[in-house]
TORLOGU-724779 format. One record per residue: residue number from 1; residue in three letters; z negated, x negated, y of N, C-alpha, C in turn. Coordinates in nm, 4 decimals, always signed. Atoms other than C-alpha are relative to their C-alpha. Last residue first. Example, Ala and Ser with C-alpha at 12.3 -4.5 7.8 and 13.67 -1.06 7.14 Angstrom:
R    k    r       n.w       n.u       n.v      ca.w      ca.u      ca.v       c.w       c.u       c.v
R    2  ser   +0.0060   +0.0820   -0.1190   -0.7140   -1.3670   -0.1060   -0.0730   +0.0770   +0.1090
R    1  ala   +0.0000   -0.0890   -0.1190   -0.7800   -1.2300   -0.4500   +0.0000   -0.0900   +0.1200
END
This chain:
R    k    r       n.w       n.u       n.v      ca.w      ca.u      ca.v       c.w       c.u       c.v
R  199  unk   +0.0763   +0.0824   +0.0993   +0.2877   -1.0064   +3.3419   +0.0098   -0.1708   -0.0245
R  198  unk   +0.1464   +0.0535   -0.0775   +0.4235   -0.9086   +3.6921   -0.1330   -0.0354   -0.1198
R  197  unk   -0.0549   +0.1318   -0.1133   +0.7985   -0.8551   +3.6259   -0.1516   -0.0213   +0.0211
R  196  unk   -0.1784   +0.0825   +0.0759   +0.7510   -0.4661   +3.5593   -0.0100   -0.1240   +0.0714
R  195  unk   -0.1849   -0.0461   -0.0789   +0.4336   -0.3288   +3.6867   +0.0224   -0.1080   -0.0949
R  194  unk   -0.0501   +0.0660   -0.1488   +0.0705   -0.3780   +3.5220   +0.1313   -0.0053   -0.0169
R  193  unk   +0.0953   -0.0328   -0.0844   -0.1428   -0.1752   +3.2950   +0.1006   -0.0514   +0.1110
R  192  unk   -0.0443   -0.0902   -0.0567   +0.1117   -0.1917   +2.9898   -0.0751   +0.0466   +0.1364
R  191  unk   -0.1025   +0.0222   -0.0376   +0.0040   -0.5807   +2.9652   +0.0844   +0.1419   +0.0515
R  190  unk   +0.0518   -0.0149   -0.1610   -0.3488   -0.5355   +2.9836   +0.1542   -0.0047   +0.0555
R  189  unk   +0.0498   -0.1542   -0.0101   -0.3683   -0.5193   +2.5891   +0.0313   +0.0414   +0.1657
R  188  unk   -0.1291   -0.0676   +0.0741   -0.1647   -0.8403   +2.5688   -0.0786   +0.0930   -0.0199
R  187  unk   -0.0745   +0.0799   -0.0840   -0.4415   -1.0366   +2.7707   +0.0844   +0.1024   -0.0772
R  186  unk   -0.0271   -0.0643   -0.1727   -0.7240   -0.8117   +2.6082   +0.0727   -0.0304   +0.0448
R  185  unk   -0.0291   -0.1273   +0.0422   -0.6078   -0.9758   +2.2585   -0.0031   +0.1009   +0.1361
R  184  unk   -0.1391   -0.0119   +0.0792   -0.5935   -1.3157   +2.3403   +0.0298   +0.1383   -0.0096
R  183  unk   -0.0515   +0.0098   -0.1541   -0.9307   -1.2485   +2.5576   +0.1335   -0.0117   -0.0755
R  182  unk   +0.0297   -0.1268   -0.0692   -1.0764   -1.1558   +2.1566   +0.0492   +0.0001   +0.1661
R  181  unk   -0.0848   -0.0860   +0.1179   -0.9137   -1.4564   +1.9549   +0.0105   +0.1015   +0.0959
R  180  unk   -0.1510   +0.0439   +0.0034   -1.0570   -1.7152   +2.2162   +0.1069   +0.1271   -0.0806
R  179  unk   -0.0237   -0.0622   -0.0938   -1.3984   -1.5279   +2.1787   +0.1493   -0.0282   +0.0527
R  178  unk   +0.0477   -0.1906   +0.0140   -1.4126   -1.5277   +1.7914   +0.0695   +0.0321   +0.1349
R  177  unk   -0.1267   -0.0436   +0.0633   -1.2895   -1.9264   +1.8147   +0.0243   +0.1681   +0.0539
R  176  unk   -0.0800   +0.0501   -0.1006   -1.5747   -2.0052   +2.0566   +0.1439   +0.0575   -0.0509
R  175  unk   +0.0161   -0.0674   -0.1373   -1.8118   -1.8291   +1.8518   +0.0976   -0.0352   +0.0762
R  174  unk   -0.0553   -0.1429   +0.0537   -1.6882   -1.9703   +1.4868   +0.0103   +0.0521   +0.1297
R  173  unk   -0.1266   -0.0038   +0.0350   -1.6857   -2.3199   +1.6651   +0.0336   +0.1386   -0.0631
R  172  unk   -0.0683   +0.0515   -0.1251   -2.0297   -2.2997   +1.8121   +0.1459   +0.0488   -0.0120
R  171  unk   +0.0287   -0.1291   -0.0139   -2.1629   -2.1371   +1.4477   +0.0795   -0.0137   +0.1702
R  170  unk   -0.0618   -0.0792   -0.0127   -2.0292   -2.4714   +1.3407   +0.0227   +0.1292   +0.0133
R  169  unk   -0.1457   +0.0541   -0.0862   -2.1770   -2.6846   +1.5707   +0.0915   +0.1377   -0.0702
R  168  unk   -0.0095   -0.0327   -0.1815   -2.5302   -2.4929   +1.4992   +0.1711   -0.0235   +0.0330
R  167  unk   +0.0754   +0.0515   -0.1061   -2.4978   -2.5114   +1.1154   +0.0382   +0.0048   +0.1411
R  166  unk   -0.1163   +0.1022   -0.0216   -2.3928   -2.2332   +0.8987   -0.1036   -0.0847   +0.0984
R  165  unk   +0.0748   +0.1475   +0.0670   -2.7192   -2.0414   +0.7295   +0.1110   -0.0903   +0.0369
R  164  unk   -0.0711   +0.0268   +0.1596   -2.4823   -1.7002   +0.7483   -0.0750   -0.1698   -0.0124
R  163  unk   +0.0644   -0.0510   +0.0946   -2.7067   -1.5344   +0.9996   +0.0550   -0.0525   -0.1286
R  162  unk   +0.0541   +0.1220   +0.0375   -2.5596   -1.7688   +1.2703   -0.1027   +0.0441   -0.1156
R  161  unk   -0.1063   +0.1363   +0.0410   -2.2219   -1.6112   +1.3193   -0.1554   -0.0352   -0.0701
R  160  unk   -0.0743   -0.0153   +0.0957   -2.4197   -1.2775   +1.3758   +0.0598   -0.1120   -0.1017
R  159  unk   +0.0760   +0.0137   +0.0944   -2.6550   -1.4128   +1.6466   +0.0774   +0.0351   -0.1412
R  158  unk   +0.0525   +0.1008   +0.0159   -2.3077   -1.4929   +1.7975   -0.1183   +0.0035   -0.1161
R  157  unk   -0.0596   +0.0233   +0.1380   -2.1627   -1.1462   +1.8025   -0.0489   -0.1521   -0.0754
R  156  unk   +0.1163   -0.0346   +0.0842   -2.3285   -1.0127   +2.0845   +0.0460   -0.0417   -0.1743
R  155  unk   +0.1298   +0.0574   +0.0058   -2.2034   -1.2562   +2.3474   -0.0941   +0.0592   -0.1627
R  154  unk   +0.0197   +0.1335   +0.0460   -1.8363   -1.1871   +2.2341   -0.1097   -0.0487   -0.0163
R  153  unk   -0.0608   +0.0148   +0.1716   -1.8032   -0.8235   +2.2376   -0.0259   -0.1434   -0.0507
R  152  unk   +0.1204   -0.1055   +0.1171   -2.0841   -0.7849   +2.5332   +0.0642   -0.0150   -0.1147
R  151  unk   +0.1043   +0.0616   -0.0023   -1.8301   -1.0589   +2.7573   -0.1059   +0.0485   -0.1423
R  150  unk   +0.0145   +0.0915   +0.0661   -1.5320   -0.8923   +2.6692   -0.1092   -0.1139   +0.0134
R  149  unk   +0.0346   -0.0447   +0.1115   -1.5695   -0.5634   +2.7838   -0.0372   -0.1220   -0.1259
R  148  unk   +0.1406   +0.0410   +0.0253   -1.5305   -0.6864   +3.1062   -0.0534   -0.0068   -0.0951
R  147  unk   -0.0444   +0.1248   -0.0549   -1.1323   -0.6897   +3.0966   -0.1483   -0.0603   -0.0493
R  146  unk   -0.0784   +0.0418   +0.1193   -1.1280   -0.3487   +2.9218   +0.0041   -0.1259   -0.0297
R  145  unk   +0.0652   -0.0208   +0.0670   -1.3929   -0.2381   +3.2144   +0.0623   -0.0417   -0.1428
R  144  unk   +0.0655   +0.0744   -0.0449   -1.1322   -0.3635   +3.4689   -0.1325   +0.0218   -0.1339
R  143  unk   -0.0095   +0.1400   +0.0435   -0.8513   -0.2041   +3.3273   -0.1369   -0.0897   +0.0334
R  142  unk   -0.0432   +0.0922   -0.1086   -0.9610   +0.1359   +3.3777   +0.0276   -0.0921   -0.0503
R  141  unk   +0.1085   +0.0588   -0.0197   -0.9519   +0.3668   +3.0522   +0.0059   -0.1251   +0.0682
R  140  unk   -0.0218   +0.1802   -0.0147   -0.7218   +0.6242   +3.0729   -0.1012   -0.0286   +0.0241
R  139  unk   -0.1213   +0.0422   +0.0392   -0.6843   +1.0202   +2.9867   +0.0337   -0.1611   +0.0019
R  138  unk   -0.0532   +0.0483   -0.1544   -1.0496   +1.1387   +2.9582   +0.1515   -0.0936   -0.0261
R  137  unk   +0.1220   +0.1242   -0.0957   -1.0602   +1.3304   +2.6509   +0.0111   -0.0124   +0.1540
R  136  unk   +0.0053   -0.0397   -0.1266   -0.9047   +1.6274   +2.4789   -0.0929   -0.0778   +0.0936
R  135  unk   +0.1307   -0.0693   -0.0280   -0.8339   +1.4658   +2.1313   +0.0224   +0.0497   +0.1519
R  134  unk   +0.0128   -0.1403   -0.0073   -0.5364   +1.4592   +1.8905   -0.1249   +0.0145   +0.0988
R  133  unk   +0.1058   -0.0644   +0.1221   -0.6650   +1.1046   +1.7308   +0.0283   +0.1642   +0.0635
R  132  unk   +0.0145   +0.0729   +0.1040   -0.3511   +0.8656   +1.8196   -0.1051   +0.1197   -0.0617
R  131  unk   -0.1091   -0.0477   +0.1159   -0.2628   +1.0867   +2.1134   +0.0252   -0.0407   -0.0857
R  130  unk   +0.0404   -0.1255   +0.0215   -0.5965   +1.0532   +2.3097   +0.0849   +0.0684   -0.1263
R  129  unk   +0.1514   -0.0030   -0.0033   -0.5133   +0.7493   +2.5302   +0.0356   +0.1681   -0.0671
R  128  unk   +0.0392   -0.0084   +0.1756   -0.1260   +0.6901   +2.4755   -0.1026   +0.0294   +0.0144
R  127  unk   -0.1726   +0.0427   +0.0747   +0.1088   +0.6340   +2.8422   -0.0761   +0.0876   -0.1714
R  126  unk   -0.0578   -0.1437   -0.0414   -0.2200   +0.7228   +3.0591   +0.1315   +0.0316   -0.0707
R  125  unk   -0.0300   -0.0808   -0.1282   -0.4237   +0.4343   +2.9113   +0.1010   +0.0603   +0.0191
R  124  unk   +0.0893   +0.0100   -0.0886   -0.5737   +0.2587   +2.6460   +0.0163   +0.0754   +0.1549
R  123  unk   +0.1153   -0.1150   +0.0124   -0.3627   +0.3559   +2.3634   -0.0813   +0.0165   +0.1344
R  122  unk   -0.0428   -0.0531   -0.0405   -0.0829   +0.0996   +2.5293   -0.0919   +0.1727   -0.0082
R  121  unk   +0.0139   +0.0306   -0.1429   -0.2929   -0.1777   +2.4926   +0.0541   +0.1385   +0.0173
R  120  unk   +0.1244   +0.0472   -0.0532   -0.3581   -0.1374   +2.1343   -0.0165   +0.0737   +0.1511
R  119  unk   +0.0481   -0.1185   +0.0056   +0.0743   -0.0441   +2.0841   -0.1958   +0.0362   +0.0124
R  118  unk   -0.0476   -0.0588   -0.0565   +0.1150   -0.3834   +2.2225   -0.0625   +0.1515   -0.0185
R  117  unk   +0.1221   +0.0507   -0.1114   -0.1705   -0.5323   +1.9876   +0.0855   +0.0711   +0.1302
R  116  unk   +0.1582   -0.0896   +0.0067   +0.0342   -0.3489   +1.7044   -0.0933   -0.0312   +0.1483
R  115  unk   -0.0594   -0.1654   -0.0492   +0.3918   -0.4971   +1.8134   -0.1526   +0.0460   -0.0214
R  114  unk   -0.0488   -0.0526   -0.1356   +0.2087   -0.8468   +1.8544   +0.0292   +0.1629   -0.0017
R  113  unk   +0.1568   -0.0430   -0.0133   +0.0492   -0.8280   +1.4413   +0.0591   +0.0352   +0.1649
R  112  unk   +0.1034   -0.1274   +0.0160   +0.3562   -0.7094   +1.3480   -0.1067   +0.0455   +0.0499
R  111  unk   -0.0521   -0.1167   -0.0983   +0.5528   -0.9943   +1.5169   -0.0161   +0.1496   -0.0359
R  110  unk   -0.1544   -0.0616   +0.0190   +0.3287   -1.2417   +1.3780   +0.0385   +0.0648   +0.0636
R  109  unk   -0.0696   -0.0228   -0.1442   -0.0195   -1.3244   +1.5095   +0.1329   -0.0218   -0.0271
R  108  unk   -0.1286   +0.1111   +0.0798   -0.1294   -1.3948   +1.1163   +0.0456   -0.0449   +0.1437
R  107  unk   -0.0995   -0.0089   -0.0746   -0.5036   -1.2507   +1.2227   +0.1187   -0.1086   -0.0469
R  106  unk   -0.0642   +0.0754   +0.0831   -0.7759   -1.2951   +0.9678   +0.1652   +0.0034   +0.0720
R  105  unk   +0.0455   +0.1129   +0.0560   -1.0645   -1.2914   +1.2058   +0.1143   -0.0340   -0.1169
R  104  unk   +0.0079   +0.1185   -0.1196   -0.9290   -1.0183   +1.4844   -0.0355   -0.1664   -0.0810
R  103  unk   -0.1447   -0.0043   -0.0493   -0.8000   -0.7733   +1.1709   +0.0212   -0.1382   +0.1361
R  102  unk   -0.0654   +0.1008   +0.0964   -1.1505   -0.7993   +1.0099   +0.1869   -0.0706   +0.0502
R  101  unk   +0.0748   +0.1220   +0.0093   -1.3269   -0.6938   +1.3620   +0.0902   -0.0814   -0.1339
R  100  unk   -0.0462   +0.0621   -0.1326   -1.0295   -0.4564   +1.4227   -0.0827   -0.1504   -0.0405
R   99  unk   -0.0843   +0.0784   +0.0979   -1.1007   -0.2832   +1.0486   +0.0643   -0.0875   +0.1432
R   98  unk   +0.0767   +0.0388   +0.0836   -1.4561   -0.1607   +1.2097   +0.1255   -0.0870   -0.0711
R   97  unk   +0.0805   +0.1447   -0.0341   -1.3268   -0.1121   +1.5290   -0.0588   -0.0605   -0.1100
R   96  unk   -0.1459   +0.1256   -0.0013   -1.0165   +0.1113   +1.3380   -0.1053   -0.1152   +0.0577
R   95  unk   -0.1311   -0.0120   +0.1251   -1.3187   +0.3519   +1.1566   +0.0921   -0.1074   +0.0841
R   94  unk   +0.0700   +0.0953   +0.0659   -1.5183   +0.3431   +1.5007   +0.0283   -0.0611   -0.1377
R   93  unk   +0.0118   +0.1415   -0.0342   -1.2563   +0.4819   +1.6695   -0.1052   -0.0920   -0.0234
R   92  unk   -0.0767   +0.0585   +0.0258   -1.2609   +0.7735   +1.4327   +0.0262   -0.1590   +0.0977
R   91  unk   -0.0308   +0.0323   +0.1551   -1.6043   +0.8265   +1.4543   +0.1527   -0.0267   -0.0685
R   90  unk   +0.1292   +0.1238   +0.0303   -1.6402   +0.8350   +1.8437   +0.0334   -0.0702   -0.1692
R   89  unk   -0.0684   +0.0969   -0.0600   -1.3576   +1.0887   +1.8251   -0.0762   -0.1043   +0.0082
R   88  unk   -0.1147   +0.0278   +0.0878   -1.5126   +1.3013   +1.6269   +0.0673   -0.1075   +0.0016
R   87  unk   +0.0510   +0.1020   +0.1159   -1.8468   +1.2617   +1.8129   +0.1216   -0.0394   -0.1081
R   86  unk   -0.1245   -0.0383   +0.1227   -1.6532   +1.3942   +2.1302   -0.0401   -0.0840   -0.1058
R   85  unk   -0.0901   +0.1159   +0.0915   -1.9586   +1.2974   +2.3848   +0.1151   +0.0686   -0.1225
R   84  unk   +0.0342   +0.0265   +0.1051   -1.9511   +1.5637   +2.6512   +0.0340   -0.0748   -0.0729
R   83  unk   +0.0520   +0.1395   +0.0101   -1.8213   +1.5657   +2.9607   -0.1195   -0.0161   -0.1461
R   82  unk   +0.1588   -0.0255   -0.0194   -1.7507   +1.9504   +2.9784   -0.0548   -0.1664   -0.0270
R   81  unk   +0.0255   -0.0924   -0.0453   -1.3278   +1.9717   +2.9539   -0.2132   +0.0241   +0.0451
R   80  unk   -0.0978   +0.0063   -0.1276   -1.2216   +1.5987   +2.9406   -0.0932   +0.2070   +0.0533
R   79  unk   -0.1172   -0.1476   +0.0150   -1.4230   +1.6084   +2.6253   +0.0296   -0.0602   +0.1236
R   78  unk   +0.0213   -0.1171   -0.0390   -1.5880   +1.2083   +2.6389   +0.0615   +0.1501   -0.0189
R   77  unk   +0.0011   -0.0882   +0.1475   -1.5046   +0.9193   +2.4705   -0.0567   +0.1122   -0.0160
R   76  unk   -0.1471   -0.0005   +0.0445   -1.4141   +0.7370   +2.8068   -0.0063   +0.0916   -0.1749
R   75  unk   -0.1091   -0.0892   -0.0608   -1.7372   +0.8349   +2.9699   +0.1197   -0.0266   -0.1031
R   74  unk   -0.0096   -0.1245   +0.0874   -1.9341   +0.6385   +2.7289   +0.0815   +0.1605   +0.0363
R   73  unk   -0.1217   +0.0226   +0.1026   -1.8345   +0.3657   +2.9159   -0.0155   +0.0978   -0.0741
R   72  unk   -0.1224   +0.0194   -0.0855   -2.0070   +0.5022   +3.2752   +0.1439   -0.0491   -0.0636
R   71  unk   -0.0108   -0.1041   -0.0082   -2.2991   +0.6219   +3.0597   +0.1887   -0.0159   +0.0652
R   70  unk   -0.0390   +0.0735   -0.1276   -2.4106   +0.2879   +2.9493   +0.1170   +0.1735   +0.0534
R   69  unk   +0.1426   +0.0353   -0.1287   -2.6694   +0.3331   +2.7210   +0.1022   -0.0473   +0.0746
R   68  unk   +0.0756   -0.1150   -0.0282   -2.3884   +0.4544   +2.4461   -0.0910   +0.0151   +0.0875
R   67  unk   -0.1011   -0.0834   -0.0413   -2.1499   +0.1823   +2.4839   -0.1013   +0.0980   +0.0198
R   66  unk   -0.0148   +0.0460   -0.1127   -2.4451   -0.0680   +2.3864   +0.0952   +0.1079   +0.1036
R   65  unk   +0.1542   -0.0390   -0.0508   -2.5890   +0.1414   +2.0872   +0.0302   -0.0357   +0.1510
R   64  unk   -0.0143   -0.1715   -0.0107   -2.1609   +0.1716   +1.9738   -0.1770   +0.0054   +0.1382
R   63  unk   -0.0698   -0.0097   -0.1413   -2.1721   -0.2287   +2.0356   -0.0255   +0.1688   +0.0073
R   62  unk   -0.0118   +0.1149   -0.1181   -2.4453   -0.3291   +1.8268   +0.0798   +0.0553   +0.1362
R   61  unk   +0.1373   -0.0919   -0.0311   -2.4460   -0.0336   +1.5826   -0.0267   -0.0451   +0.1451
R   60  unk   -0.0790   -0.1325   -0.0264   -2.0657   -0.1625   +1.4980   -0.1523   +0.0463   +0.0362
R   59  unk   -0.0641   +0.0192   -0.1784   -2.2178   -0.4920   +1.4733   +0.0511   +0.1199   +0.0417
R   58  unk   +0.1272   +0.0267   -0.1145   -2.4723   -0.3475   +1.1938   +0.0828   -0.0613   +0.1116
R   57  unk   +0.0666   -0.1182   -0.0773   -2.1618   -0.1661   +1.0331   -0.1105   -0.0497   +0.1177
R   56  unk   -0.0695   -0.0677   -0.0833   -1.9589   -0.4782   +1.0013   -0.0701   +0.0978   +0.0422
R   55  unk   +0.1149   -0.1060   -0.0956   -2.1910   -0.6880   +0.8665   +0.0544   +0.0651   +0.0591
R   54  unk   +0.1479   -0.0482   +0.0596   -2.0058   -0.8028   +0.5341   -0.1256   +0.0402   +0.0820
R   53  unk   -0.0934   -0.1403   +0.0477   -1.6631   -0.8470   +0.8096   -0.1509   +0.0844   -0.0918
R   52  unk   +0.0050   -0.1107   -0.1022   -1.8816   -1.0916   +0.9972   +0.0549   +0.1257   -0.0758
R   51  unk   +0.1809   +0.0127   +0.0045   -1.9878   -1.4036   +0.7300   +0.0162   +0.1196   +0.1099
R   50  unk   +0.0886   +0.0253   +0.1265   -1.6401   -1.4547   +0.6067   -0.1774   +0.0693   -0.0336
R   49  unk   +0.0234   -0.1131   -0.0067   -1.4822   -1.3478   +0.9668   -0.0599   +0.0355   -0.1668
R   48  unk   +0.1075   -0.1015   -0.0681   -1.6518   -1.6206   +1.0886   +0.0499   +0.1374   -0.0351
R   47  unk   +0.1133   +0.0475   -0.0026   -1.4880   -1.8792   +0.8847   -0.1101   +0.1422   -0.0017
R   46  unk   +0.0110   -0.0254   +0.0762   -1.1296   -1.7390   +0.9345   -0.1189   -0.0076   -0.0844
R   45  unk   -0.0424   -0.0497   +0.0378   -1.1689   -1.8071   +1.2591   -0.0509   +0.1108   -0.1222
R   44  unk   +0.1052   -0.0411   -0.0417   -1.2703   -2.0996   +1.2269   -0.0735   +0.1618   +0.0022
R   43  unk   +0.1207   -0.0216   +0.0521   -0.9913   -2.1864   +1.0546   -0.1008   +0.0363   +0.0181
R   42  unk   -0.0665   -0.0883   +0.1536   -0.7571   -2.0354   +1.2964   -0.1241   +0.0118   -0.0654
R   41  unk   +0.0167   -0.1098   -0.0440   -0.9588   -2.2291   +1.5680   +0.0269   +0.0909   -0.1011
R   40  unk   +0.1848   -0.0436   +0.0496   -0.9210   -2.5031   +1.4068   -0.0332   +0.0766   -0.0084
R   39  unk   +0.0246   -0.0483   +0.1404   -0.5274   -2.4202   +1.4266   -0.1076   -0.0415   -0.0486
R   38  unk   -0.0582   +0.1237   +0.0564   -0.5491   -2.4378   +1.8176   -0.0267   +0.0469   -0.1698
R   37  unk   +0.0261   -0.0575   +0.1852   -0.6782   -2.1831   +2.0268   +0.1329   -0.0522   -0.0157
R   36  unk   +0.0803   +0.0978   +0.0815   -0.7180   -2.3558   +2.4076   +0.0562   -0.0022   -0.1780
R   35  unk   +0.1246   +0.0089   +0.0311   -0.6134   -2.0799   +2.6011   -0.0886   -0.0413   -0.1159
R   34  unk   +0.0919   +0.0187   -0.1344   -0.3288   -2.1914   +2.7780   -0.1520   +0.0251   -0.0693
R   33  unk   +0.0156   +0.0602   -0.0596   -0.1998   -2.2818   +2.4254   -0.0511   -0.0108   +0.1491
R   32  unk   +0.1061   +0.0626   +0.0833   -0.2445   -1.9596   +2.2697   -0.0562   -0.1185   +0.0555
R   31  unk   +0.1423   -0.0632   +0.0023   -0.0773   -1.7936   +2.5405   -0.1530   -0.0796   -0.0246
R   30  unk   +0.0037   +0.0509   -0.1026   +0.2418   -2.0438   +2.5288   -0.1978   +0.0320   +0.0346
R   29  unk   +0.0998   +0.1621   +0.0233   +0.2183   -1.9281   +2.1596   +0.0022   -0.0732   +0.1459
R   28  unk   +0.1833   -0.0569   +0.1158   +0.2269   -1.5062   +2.2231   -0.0391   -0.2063   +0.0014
R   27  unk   +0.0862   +0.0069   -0.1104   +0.5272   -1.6568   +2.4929   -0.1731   +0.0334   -0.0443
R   26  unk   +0.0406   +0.1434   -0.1098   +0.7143   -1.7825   +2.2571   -0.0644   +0.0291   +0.0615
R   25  unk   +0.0749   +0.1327   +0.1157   +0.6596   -1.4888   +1.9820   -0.0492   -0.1288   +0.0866
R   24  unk   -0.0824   +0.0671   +0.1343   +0.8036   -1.2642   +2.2480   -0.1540   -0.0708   -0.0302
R   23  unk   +0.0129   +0.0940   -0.0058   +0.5837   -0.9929   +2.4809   +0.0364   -0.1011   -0.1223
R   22  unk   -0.0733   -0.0088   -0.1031   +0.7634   -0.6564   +2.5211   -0.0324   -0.1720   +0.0308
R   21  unk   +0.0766   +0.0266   -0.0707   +0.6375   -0.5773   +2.1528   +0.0736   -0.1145   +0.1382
R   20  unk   +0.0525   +0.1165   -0.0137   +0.8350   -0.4088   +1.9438   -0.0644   -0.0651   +0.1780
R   19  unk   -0.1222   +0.0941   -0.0748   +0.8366   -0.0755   +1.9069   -0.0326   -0.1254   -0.0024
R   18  unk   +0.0829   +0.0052   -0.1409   +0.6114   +0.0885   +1.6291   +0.1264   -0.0771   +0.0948
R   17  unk   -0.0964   -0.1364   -0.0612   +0.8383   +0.2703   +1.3269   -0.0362   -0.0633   +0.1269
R   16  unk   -0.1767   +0.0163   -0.0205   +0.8386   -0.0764   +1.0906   -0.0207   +0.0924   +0.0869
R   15  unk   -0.1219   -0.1408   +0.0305   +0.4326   +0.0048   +1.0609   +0.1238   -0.0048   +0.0730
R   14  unk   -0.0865   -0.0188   +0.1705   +0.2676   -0.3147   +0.9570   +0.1162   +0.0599   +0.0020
R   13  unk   -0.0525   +0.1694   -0.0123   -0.0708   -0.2917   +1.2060   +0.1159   +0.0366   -0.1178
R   12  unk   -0.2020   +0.0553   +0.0136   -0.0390   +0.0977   +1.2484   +0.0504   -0.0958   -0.0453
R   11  unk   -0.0204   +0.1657   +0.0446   -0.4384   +0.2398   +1.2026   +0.1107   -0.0061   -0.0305
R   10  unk   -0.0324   +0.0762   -0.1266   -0.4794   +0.5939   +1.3395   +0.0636   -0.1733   -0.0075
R    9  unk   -0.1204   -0.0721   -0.1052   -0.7122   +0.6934   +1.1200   +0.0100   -0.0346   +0.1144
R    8  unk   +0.0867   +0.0451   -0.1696   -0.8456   +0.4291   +0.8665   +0.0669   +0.0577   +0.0875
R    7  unk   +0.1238   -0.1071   -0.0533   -0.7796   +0.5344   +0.5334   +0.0023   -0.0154   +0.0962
R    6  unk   +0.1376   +0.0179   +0.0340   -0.4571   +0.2736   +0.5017   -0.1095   +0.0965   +0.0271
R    5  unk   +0.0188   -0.1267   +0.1133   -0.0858   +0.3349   +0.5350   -0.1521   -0.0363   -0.0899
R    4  unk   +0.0430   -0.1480   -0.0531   -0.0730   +0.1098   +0.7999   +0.0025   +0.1077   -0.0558
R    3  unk   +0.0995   -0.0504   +0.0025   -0.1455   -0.1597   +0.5434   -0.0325   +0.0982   +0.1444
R    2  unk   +0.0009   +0.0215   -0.1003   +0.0979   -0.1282   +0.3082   -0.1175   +0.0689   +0.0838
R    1  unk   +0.0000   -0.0856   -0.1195   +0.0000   +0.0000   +0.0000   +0.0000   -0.0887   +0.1238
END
């Protein structure tokens, strides 16, 4: 089974129907190279998602507990009609964050994995928000909070790295990798946010 044809609703990585992605292969590795991630990194990587994927729910408690005490992100998974949380919807995007974390640690960055991280970005606001799970939400989610988002995904993931008995340097190197992986990914999420000619 291919694996957008997986339980996880909503989940595309794979799927021949998505468009391709507006950012080439050359420029996905120009990326890489401004920001550092190198094929340690890979390994590393691949390291952390050894000792992260087997905690997936307790980081998923991590960020959901964090989203949820913050009223101003918990907006975005709201009804649109009475501001209420949409638990449905909560629970299906917790279902693809849960195969995101394995998907960010064993990453090929092919031109499957790009078209998917395109289609990512494009969920996020006024083009796709809502029409992956059918819901009546809020219709976009600012860029700037998509941008920030990456501090709390990265900081809280550390004690994580270091529950697996690795030593300090290389709990360093899983972390550093993790967050390199995760601004890779906002950077080509942020791309339908801004005009033509200005990525």
């Amino acid at each position: 089974m291919s694996a957008y044809q997986s339980a996880v609703p909503g989940y595309r990585l794979g799927d021949p129907s998505l468009p391709q992605s507006p950012v080439s292969l050359a420029e996905l590795a120009l990326l890489k190279q401004t920001l550092l991630f190198t094929e340690e990194d890979t390994h590393y990587l691949r390291k952390a998602g050894d000792v992260l994927v087997p905690q997936t729910d307790a980081i998923l408690d991590v960020w959901y507990g964090f989203v949820g005490s913050h009223p101003h992100l918990l907006h975005y998974f709201t009804n649109k009609a009475d501001a209420t949380p949409n638990m449905d919807y909560l629970g299906r995007v917790r279902a693809r964050f849960a195969q995101w974390i394995k998907d960010t640690t064993d990453a090929d960055y092919g031109q499957d994995w790009l078209n998917y991280q395109h289609e990512l970005g494009v969920r996020h606001t006024r083009a796709g928000k809502n029409k992956t799970d059918n819901v009546a939400s809020v219709e976009h989610i600012h860029l700037r909070y998509l941008i920030a988002f990456i501090v709390p995904i990265s900081a809280t993931i550390e004690p994580f790295l270091a529950q697996a008995g690795a030593s300090p340097d290389e709990v360093r190197k899983m972390h550093a990798a993790w967050t390199e992986a995760v601004v890779l990914q906002v950077i080509l999420w942020s791309h339908p946010y801004i005009k033509p000619g200005d990525f």
